[in-house]
N, C-alpha and C positions, 0 to 999 in steps of 0.2 A: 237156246240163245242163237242171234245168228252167227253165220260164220266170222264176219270182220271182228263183233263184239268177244268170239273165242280167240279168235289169235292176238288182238288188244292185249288179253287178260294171262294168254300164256307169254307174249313177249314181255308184257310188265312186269311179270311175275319171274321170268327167267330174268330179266335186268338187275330186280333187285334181290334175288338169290344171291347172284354174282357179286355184284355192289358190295353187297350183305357180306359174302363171305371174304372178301378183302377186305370192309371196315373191321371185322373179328379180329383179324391180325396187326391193325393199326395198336391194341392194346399193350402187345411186344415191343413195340416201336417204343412206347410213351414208358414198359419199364425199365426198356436199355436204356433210354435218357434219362432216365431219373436216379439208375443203378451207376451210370456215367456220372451224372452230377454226385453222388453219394461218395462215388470211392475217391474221386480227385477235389473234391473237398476236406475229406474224413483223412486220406490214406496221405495222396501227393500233397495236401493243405494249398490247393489251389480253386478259384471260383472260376464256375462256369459260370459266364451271365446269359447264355442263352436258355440253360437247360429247363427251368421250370415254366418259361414261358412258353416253351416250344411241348415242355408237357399238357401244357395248359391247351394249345392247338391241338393238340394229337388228341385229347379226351374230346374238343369240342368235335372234330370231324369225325368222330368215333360215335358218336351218340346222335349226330345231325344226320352223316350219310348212312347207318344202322338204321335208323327208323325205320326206311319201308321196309326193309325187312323182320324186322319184330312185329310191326304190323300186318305182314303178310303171314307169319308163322304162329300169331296171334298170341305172343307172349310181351306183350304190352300192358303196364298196369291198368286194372281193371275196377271198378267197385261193384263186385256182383252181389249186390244182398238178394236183390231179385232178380237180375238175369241168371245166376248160379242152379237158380231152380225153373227157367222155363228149358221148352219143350230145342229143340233143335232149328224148330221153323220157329217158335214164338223169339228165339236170340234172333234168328238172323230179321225176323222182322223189326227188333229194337235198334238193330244194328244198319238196317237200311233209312229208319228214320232218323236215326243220329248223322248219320253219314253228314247229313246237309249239313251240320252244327260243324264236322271236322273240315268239309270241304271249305266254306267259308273263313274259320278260322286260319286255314293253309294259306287260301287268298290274300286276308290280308297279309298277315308273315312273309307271304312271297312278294307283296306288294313295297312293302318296308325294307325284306334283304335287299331288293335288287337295288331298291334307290339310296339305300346303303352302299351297295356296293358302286353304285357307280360315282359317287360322291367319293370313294375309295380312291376311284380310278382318277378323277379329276384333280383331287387333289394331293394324292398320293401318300395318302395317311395311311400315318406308321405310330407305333404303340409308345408312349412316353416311358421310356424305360433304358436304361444303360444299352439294351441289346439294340433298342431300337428298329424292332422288326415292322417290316410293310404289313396290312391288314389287309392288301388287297385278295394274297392264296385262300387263307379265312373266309372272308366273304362269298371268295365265288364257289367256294366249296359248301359254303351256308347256300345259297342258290340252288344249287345241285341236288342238295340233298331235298330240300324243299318240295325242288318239281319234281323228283322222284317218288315220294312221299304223296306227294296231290297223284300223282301216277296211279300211284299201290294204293290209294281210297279210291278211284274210281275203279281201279282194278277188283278189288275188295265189294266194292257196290254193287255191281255185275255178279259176282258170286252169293252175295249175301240176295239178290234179288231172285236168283236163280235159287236157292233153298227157301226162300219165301213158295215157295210152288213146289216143294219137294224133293228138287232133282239139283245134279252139279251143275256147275255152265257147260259141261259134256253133253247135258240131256238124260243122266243117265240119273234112275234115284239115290236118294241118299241114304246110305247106312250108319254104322256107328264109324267104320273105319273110312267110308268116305269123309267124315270129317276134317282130318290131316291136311293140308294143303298141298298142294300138287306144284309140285317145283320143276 
């Protein structure tokens, strides 16, 4: 592959490592508020009204900005009745034709968050709820994760395009442990 298309795929790839391993941690956040909402409901007999919504945020940007990185480590749900059984070249050929089906799908979703979000912005919509939280952090965080995500499938495409021919996007062939993704 050429040079620009390998440092694309290593900067994409290092972005959503990183990403990646901070959304991991967002899942501590969402138990301390919910172990927060637990005890001083149960214990103190007092309500949090922010605590399950703010749960409810923390699972959403936990699963939204995760993506690319599940999808880069390729542990993303899958239905391999048949790709389970092809060859390493004949996956990633399924996987360079599908690409088009995720890229698209990504578009419009990106297409929809953003004018979501700025409909956010404009009108400064907030969640109907006692807490009454702004929706705008949400959204752009829904964005985010998005383009990162359309990132890590073109990133993803270049690689899978690159073992359609045998070899890494290094150039170099592929073995069993070249499989693993290169963070």
């Amino acid at each position: 592959m050429p040079r620009p298309i390998r440092l694309y795929v290593k900067t994409v790839d290092w972005v959503s490592h990183k990403v990646g391993l901070i959304a991991m941690y967002l899942i501590f956040l969402m138990i301390l508020v919910l172990l927060t909402d637990a005890i001083s409901r149960n214990i103190i007999n007092m309500n949090i009204h922010w605590a399950i919504e703010m749960a409810q945020f923390t699972l959403a940007a936990y699963y939204i900005v995760g993506g690319a990185h599940s999808l880069q480590l390729g542990t993303h749900v899958r239905m391999d009745l048949i790709y389970g059984q092809l060859s390493l070249k004949g996956k990633a050929w399924v996987d360079v034709l599908t690409s088009g089906f995720m890229l698209f799908y990504l578009a419009i979703l990106l297409f929809g968050s953003i004018s979501s979000t700025i409909y956010a912005i404009e009108t400064d919509q907030r969640n109907f709820s006692m807490w009454n939280p702004s929706m705008i952090p949400i959204k752009v965080i829904m964005v985010f994760g998005i383009v990162l995500m359309l990132l890590q499938v073109i990133s993803t495409f270049f690689k899978d395009l690159a073992a359609t021919r045998g070899r890494t996007i290094d150039g170099d062939p592929i073995t069993e442990s070249s499989e693993e993704p290169v963070v």
